[in-house]
Each structure stands twice: as C-alpha cells, then as structure tokens.
C-alpha positions as CSV (number, residue, x, y, z in Angstrom):
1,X,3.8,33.1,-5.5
2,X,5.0,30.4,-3.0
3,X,5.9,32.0,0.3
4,X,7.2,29.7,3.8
5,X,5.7,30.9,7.3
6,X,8.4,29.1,9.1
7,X,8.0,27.3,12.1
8,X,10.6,27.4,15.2
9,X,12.1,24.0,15.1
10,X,15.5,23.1,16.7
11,X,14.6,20.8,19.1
12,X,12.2,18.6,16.3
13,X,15.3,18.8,13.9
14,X,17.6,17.4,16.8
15,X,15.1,14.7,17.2
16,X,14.7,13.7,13.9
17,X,18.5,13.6,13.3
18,X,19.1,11.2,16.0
19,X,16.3,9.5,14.4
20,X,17.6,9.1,11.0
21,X,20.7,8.0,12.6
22,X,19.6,5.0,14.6
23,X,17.0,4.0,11.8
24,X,19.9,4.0,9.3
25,X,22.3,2.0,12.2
26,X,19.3,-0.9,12.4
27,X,19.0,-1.0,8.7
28,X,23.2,-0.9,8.4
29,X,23.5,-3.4,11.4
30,X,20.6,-5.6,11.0
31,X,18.8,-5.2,7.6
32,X,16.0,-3.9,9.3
33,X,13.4,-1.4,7.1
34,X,10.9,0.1,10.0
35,X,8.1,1.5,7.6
36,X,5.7,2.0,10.6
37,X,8.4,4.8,12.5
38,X,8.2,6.4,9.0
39,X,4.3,6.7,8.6
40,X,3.6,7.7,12.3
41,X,6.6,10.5,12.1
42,X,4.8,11.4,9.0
43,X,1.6,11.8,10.8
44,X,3.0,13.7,14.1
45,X,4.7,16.1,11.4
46,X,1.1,17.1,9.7
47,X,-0.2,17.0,13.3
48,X,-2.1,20.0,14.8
49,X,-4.2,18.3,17.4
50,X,-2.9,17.4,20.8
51,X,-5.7,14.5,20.4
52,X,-4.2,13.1,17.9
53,X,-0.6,13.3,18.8
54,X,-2.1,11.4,22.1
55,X,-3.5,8.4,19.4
56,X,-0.2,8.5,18.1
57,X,1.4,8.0,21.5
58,X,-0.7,4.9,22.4
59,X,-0.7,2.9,19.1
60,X,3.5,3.6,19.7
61,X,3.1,2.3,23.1
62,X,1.7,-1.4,21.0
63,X,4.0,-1.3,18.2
64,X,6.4,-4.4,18.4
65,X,7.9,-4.0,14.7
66,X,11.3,-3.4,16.2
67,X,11.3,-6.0,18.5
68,X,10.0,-8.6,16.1
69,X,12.3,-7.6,14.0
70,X,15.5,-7.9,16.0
71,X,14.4,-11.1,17.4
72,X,14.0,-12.6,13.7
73,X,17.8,-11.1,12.8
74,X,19.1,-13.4,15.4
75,X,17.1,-13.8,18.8
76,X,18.3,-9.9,19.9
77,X,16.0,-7.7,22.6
78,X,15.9,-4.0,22.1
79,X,18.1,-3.6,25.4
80,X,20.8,-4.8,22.5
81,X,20.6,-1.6,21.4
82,X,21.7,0.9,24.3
83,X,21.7,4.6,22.8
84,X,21.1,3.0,19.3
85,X,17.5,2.7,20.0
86,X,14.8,4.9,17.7
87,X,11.9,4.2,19.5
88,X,13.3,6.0,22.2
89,X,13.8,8.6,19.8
90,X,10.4,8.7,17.8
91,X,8.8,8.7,21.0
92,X,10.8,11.7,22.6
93,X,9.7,13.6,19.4
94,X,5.7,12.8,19.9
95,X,6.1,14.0,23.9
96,X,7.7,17.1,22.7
97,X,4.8,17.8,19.8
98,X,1.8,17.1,21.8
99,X,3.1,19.1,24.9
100,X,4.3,22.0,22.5
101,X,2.2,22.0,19.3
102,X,4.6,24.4,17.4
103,X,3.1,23.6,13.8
104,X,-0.4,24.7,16.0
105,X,0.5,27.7,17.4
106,X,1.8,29.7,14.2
107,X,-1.1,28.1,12.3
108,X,-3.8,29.9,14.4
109,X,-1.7,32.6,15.2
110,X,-1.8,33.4,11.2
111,X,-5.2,32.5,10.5
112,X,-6.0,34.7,13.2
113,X,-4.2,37.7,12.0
114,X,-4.8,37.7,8.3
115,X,-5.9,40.6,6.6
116,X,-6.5,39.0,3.3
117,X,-9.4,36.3,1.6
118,X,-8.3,33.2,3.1
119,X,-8.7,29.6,2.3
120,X,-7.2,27.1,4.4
121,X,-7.1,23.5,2.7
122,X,-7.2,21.1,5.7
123,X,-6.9,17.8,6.6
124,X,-10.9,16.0,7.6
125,X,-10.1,15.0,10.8
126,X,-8.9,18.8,11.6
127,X,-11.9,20.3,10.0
128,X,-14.2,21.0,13.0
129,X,-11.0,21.5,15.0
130,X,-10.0,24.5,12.8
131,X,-13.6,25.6,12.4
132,X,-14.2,25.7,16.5
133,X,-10.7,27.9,17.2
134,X,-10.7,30.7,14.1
135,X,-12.8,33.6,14.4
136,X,-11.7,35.6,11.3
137,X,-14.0,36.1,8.7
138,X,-12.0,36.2,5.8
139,X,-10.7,33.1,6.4
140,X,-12.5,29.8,4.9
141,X,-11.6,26.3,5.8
142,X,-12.3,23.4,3.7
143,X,-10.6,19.8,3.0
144,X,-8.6,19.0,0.0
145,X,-11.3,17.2,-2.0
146,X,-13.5,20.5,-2.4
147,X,-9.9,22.7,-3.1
148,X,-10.2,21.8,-7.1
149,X,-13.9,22.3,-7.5
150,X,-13.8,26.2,-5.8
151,X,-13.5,29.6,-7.2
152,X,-10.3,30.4,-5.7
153,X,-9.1,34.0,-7.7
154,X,-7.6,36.8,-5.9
155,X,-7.9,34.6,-2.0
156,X,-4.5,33.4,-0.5
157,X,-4.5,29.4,-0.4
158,X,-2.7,28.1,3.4
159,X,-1.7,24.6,3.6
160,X,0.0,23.4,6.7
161,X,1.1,20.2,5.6
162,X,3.8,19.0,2.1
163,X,3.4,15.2,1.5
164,X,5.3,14.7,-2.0
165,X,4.9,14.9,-5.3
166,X,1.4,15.0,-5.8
167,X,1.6,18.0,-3.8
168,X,4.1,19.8,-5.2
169,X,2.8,19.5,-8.8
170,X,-1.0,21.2,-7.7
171,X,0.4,24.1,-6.1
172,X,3.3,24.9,-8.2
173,X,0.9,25.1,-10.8
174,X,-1.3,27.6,-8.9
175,X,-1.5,31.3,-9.9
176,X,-2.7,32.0,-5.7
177,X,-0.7,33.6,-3.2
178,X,0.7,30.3,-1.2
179,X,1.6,30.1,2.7
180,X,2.8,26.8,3.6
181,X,3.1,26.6,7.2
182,X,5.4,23.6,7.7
183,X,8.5,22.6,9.6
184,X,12.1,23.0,8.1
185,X,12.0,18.9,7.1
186,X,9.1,19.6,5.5
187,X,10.1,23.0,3.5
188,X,13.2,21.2,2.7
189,X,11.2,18.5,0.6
190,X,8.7,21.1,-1.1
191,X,12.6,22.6,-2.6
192,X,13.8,18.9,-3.2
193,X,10.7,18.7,-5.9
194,X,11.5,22.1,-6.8
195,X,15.2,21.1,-7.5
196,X,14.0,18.0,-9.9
197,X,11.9,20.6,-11.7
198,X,14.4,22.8,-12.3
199,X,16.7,19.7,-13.3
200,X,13.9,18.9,-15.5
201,X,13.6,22.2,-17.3
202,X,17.7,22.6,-17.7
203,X,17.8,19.3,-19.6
204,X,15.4,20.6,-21.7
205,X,17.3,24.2,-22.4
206,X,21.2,22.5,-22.5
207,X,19.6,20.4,-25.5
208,X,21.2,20.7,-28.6
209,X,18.2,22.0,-30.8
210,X,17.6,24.8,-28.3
211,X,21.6,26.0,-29.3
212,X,21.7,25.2,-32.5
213,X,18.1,27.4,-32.9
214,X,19.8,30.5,-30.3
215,X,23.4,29.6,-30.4
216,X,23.9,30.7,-26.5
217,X,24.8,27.6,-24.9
218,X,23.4,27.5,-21.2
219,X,25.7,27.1,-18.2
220,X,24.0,25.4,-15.2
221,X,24.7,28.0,-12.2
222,X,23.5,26.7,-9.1
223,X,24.4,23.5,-7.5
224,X,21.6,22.7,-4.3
225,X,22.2,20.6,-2.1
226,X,19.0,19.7,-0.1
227,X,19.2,18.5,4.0
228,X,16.2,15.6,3.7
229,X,15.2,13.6,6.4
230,X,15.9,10.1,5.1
231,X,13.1,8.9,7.6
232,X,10.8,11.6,5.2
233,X,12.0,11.1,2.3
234,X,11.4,7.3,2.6
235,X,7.9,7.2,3.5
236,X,6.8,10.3,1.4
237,X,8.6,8.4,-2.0
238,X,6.0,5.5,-0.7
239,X,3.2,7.8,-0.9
240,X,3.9,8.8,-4.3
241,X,3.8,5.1,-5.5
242,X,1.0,4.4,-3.9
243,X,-2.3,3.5,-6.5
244,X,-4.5,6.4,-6.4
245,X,-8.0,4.9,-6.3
246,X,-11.8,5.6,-6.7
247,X,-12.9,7.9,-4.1
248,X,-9.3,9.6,-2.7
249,X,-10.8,12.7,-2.2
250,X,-12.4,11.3,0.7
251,X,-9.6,9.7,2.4
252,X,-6.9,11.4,4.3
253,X,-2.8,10.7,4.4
254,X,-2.8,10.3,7.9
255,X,-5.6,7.5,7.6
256,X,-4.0,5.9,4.5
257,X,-0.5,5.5,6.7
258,X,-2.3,4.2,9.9
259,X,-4.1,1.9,7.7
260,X,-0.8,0.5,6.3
261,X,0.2,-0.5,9.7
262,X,-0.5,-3.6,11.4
263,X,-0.8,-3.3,14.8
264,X,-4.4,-2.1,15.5
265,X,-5.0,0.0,18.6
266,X,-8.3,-1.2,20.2
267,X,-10.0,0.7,23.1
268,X,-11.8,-1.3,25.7
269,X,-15.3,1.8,26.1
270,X,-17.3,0.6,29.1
271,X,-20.7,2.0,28.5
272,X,-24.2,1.9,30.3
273,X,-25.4,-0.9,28.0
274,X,-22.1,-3.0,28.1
275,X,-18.8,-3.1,26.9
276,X,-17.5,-2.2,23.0
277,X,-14.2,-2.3,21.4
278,X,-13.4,-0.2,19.3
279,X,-10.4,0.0,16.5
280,X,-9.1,4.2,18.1
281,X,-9.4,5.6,14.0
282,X,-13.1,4.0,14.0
283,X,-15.7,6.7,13.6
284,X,-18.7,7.3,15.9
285,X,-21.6,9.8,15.8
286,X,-21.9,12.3,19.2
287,X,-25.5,11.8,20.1
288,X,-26.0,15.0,18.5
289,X,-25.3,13.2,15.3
290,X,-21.8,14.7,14.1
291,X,-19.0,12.1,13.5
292,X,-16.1,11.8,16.1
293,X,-12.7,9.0,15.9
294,X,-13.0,6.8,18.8
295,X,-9.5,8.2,20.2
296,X,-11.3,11.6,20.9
297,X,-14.1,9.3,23.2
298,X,-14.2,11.2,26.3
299,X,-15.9,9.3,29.9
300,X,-19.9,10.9,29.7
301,X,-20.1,11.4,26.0
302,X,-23.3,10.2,24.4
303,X,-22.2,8.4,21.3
304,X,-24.0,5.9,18.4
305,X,-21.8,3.5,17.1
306,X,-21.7,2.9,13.3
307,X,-22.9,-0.5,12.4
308,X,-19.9,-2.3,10.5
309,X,-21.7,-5.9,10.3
310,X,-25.2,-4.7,9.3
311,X,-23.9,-2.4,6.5
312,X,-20.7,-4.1,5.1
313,X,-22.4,-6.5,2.4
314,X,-23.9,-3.0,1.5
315,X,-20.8,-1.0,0.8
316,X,-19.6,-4.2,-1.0
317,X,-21.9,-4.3,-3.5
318,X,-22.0,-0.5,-3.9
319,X,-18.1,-0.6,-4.5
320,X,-19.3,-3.8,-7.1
321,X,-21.6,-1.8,-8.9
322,X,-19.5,1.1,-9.5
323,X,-16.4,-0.4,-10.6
324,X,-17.1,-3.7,-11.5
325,X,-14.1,-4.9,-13.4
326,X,-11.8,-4.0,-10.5
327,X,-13.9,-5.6,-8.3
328,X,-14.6,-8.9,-10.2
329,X,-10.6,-8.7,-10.1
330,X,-11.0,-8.7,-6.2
331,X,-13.6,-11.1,-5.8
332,X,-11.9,-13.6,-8.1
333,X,-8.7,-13.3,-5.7
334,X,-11.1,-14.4,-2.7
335,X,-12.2,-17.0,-4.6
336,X,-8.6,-18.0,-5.3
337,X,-6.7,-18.1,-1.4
338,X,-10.1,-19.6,-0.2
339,X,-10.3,-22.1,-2.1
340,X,-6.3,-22.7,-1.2
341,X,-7.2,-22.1,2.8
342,X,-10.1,-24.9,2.3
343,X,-7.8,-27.5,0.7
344,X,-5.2,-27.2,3.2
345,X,-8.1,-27.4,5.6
346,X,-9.2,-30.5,4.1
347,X,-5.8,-32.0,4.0
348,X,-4.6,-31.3,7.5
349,X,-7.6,-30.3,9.8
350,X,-7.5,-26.9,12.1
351,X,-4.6,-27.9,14.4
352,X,-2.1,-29.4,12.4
353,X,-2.7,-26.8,9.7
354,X,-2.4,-23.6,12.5
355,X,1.1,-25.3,13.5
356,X,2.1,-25.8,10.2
357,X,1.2,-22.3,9.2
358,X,2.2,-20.5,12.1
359,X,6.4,-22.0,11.0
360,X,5.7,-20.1,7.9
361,X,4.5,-16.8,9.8
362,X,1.4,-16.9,10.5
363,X,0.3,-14.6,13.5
364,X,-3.1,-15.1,14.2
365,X,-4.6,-17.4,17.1
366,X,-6.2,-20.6,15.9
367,X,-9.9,-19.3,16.8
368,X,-9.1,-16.7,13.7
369,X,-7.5,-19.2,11.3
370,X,-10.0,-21.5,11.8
371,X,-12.3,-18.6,10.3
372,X,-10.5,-18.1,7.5
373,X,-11.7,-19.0,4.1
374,X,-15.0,-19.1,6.1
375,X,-17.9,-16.0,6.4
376,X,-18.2,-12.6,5.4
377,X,-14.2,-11.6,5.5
378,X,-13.0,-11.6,2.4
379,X,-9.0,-11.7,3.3
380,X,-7.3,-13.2,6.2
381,X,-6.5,-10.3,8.6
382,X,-2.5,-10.0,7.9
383,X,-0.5,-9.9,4.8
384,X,1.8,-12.0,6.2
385,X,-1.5,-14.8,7.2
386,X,-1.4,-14.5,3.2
387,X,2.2,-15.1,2.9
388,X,2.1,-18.2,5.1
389,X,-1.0,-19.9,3.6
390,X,0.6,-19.8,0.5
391,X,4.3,-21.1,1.3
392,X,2.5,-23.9,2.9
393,X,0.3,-24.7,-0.3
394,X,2.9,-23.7,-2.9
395,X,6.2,-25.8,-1.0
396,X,7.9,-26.9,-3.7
397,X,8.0,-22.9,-4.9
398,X,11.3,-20.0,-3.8
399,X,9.7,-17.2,-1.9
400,X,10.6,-15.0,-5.2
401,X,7.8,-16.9,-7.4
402,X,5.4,-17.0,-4.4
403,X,5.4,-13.4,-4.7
404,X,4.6,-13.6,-8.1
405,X,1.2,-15.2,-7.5
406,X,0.9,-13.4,-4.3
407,X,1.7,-9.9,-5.2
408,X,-2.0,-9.2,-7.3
409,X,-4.1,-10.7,-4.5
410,X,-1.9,-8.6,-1.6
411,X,-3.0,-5.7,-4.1
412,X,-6.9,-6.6,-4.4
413,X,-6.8,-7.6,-0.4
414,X,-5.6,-3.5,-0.6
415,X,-8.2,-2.5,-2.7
416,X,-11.1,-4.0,-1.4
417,X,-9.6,-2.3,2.5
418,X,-9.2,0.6,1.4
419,X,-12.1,1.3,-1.1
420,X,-14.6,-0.4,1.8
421,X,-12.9,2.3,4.2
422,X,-13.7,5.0,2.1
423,X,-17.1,4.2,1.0
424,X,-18.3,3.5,4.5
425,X,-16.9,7.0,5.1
426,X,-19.1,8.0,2.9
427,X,-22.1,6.3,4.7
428,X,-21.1,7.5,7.6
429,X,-21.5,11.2,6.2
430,X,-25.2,10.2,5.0
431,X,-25.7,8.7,8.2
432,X,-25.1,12.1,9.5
433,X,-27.1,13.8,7.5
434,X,-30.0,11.4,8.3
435,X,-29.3,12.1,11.9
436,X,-29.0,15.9,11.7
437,X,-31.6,16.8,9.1
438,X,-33.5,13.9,8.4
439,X,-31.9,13.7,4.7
440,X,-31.2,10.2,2.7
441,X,-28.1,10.7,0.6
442,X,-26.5,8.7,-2.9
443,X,-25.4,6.0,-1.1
444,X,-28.9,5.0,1.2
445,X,-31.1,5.6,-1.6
446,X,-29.0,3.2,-3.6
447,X,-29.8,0.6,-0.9
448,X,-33.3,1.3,-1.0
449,X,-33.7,3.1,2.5
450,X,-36.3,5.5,2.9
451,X,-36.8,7.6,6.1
452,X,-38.6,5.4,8.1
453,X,-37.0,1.8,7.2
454,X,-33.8,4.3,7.9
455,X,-35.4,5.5,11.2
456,X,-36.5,1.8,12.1
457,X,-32.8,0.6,11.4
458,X,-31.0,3.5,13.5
459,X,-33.0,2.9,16.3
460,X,-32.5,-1.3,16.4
461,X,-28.1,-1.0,15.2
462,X,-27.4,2.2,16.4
463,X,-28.8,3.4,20.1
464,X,-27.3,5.9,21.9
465,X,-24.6,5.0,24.8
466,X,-23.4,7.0,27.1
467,X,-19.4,6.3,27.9
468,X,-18.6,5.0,31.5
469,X,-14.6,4.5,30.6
470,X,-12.1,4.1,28.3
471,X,-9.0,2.4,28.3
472,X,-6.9,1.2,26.0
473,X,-6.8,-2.9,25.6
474,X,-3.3,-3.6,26.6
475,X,-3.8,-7.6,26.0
476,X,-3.3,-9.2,22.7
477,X,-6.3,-8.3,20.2
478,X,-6.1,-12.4,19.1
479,X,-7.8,-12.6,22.7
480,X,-10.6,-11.1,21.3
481,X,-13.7,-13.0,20.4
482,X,-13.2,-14.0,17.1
483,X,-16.6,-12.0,16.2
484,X,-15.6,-9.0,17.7
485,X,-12.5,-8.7,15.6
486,X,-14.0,-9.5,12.3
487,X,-16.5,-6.4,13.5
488,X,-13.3,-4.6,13.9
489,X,-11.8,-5.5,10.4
490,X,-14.8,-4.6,8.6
C-alpha cells in the first residue's frame, strides 16, 4: 500500500513553472537544450541538507552553459533575455529550498513521530545526516544498496525521493506499507508511471482473446491527465536510459548528475601545511577517520585527504581484473584517440595544433592539450576535447559519421569515469575502516596491503591538515597547474 505524506509546496511549484516556461522559450527561440538546469533542479528536489543545497548554489554561481550557448546561436548575452531568463529562476528556487527545507522539515517531523517499524531508504551522502537528527527507535536508516538484501516484513519502508522508472517498478512491486515523502512534481511522476502501467495492463484486458474467452468487452473508464514538470520529466527519462553498470549500488543519483556536468567546482582550502584544491564532491576523511565531501569543509576541521595519484593505477587494474572484457573495450579506445592526438601532434606541433583544435571546440588551455595523449589520463578532460580532436583528424568526414566513431569511445571515456568513481568509493570506505578499526578490506588486500605497509602509506600520502580557509576558486580551473587538475580528474 502506496500512501503520499505531502509536502506544502506553492511557492516551489510557482518556481518551477516559470522555469519550464523560460527553458521551453530558449529551446523554442534558440534551439537551446540546458541538461545541466535539469540535473541540478533534480538534485535540489531530492535535497534535504541545507549543505548541499549551498554546493548547489556555488557550482550555479560557475555554470556558463547558458551563456555559452546563447553566444554560439548568434553572439547574444543573457541581458538578451530580460524576464525570459531561467537562471534567474533555477536560482530563486535553490534560495527558497536551502532557507526553507520543506522536503526536511516533514521528513523528520515523521520519522520523529512514527509509531510503527520504520526503514528509511536514504540517499549516502544523507546517511550520517539522518542518523545524527532522529531519535526514534523504531526507525532504521540505511541507503538503497542494502534495501534488497534486508528482511523487510511487517516494517513501513519511507523514501523521500522518486527518480523514474527504476523506481517505480521496485516499490510498486513491494507488499510494505510505502510513505513517499516528496513534493507534488515529484508525486505527479510516481502517477505518470502508474498511468503507463495501467495503460499497459488495459491493452492486455481490451485484447481480443481475453473477449472472445469472457465475452465482456472492457470499456476504458478513466482518462488522467498528469501536470509533469517538463524540466523533470526531461532529465528523469535521461536517468532511465542511462547504462546501469558494475557497482551502482554504491553510487548515488545526485553524484551521477553532478558527474554529467562539466563545469567542476574547485575549492581553494588553505591549510597549515599549504594550499589544496579540491573538486567540492571530492571525499575527505575527518581526522577521526569518517568520510566527509569537501563542500561540507568547515575553517578548523582536521581532515586527511584521499590520495587520487597514489591509488589510481590501483583502482584501474581492480576495475581490469573484474570485468575485463569491458575494460579491454576501454583501454583499446585509449589506445585509439591517443594514438590520433600523437599524429596530429606529430604533424602540427603543440601550437598550431591547440589553434587548430581550439576552431573545432576545444576548451582546454594549451598547458592541458599538450598533456593529452601523454601520462596516466586516459581521456582528454571534456567530451567536447574529444569532439574536436577528431573533426580535426577525420576533415574530410560530416559531423554525423564522426559520431559514429566517436559515440563508443565517449561511452568507454563514461565507463572508465564512472566505474573509477565508484570503485575508489569503495577504497575510500576501506580506507575508513583501516582508520577507525584498523581493518583491511576486499579491495587493499587485493593490492597486497597489510597493516603496516597500509600504516607506512597513510602516514607518508595522507597526514592530517587542519583547515585555515576555504574559498571557492572563482578563476578559471585551466589556470590550474596542469598537475593539480589531472589530481582533480582522477
């Protein structure tokens, strides 16, 4: 039994009208898709933590896609726009979340006043949030991944966020009591799946070997019509096409979408041994061991960075070993655009070959292109670095057949990201259990660490800083040293 704890929303519905209306004038007007105002509404919907509605805020304050955009239909500035403008909008919306936290307030207001067995299926990065604000005993909060493998009879199941049809078909199928604490955008998608389901099951009773076998013919009664964010609707329908792969119970949506923007949001952390950078969704350990995002950094923590460099080639050939057919696929594709970067290289030299690729789109700084095909990184840094290498090297091809060719590699460049995210995840959570009880897990073993080569390794890659400031790096990341943002990529 699927039952809705609503959540007071007028004002968030008025936003993400006005929303949907100026995306869909931009699109109308100039052909302009803006996937990244779909993934971070997405994330500010699911949101719970004023934290992370602040991350949100600052990676919004970098984001350019509009502006590039506009200026590639025709040379326009976003004061073209006037009262059409949605970043306006989008960012209205995040102010009004993170200084009201509706979704947050009837949340622990029911999790606090439940009388009944409670499990609460969270997000990861809200775990320890949860955990630290609910007293009740009956209720039990754990992430999605362990949901499946728990004895959940007679408890009530909450989930506070809907993200599509993966979603839909798990707890539809459930025999639990359901909550699902969501806004009216989001209720109104859980009953868009629930429509198609019904659909589904009325094609299958109006057949005509179900009334030739009962001779009742069936007369469709009901005709829903569904208000859907378009804005939602868009990016959850991306969601669902996204390739599940190894390891997705440890990744989150709201990672997976912040991953599949651009724009990185880099913190400048002044510390008592120097200065780092640091990507704001990177994780770090408190000095206490447990793992923190580098957005939640506050001036005086003690924290241990995790050591990208020193431990990438590691998750590599752990990802290698376990599936090694996808893998060979990936490492073949490397192979395959350096071997394209180094040709050009050869033909043109760095300079003439950074002008030449940055008229087909390239948009790092020559420091970085004259990296590529060189080193540990395994893809340039931007799809669209891809793009231009190979509409320089393939000139005599349209921009239809280059996608062709291009289209695996941009999907083993995705791969290799997002399986290397996950896995080092995964270290990261042996890293913590090394830390706080001395343990070596799956993944350390595998590499041959024992507790003092592991001990021995913390104390040279990871000592303990303590945090002097924080700011975030308003200049352009490109400034970086190239060595810095190759540690960032990893």
């Amino acid at each position: 039994m699927i039952k809705f704890r609503n959540i007071p929303t007028d004002e968030i519905e008025n936003f993400i009208n006005k929303l949907d209306k100026k995306i869909a004038y931009i699109n109308s007007k100039f052909d302009i898709e803006l996937k990244s105002y779909g993934n971070i509404l997405r994330i500010a919907l699911n949101s719970i933590q004023t934290e992370t509605i602040q991350n949100l805020i600052d990676r919004f304050n970098i984001n350019k896609e509009l502006e590039k955009e506009l200026d590639n239909a025709g040379g326009y500035t976003i004061d073209y726009l006037n009262e059409n403008n949605p970043k306006t909008e989008l960012f209205n919306l995040l102010h009004f979340i993170k200084e009201n936290q509706p979704k947050q307030q009837v949340l622990l207001d029911f999790l606090d006043k439940t009388d009944k067995r409670t499990i609460t299926v969270t997000d990861n990065n809200d775990l320890d949030f949860l955990n630290q604000r609910i007293n009740n005993r009956k209720v039990e909060i754990i992430p999605f991944s362990i949901l499946k493998r728990m004895d959940t009879k007679n408890k009530l199941l909450v989930f506070y966020s809907f993200n599509g049809q993966k979603d839909f078909d798990y707890i539809y199928n459930l025999d639990n009591e359901i909550r699902l604490i969501v806004y009216k955008q989001e209720k109104n998608l859980y009953h868009k799946y629930l429509n198609q389901r019904k659909k589904q099951i009325e094609t299958e009773i109006k057949s005509d070997d179900r009334l030739e076998i009962c001779g009742i013919e069936y007369k469709e009664v009901r005709d829903n019509i569904t208000d859907i964010s378009s804005t939602i609707n868009g990016i959850v329908s991306r969601l669902d096409e996204m390739n599940s792969r190894a390891y997705t119970g440890y990744k989150d949506e709201s990672d997976l979408l912040l991953d599949d923007i651009e724009e990185k949001l880099i913190y400048k952390v002044a510390t008592d041994k120097g200065i780092l950078f640091l990507d704001s969704n990177d994780i770090v350990f408190t000095g206490k061991g447990n793992l923190k995002k580098a957005y939640k950094i506050k001036v005086g923590d003690k924290i241990r960075i995790y050591p990208k460099e020193e431990l990438s080639e590691n998750l590599y050939q752990v990802a290698v070993e376990t599936e090694p057919d996808i893998f060979g696929i990936v490492e073949e594709h490397a192979k395959f655009w350096k071997q394209i970067i180094s040709d050009l290289r050869d033909k043109y030299g760095d300079e003439e070959l950074y002008l030449r690729l940055k008229e087909k789109g390239l948009r790092v700084l020559i420091t970085t292109s004259a990296t590529y095909g060189k080193g540990f990184r395994k893809f340039p840094m931007f799809k669209n670095d891809l793009r231009a290498i190979f509409r320089l090297y393939y000139q005599d091809k349209t921009d239809s057949e280059i996608d062709i060719i291009l289209n695996p590699i941009l999907k083993s460049k995705t791969t290799y990201n997002s399986t290397m995210i996950v896995l080092g995840r995964g270290l990261k959570q042996e890293l913590r259990l090394f830390l706080k009880e001395r343990k070596i897990g799956e993944i350390l073993q595998k590499r041959n660490f024992n507790e003092n080569t592991l001990q021995a390794f913390v104390n040279e890659f990871m000592p303990i800083y303590t945090v002097v400031n924080k700011e975030v790096y308003s200049d352009d990341i490109e400034a970086l040293e190239t060595i810095i943002l190759e540690q960032i990529e990893l």
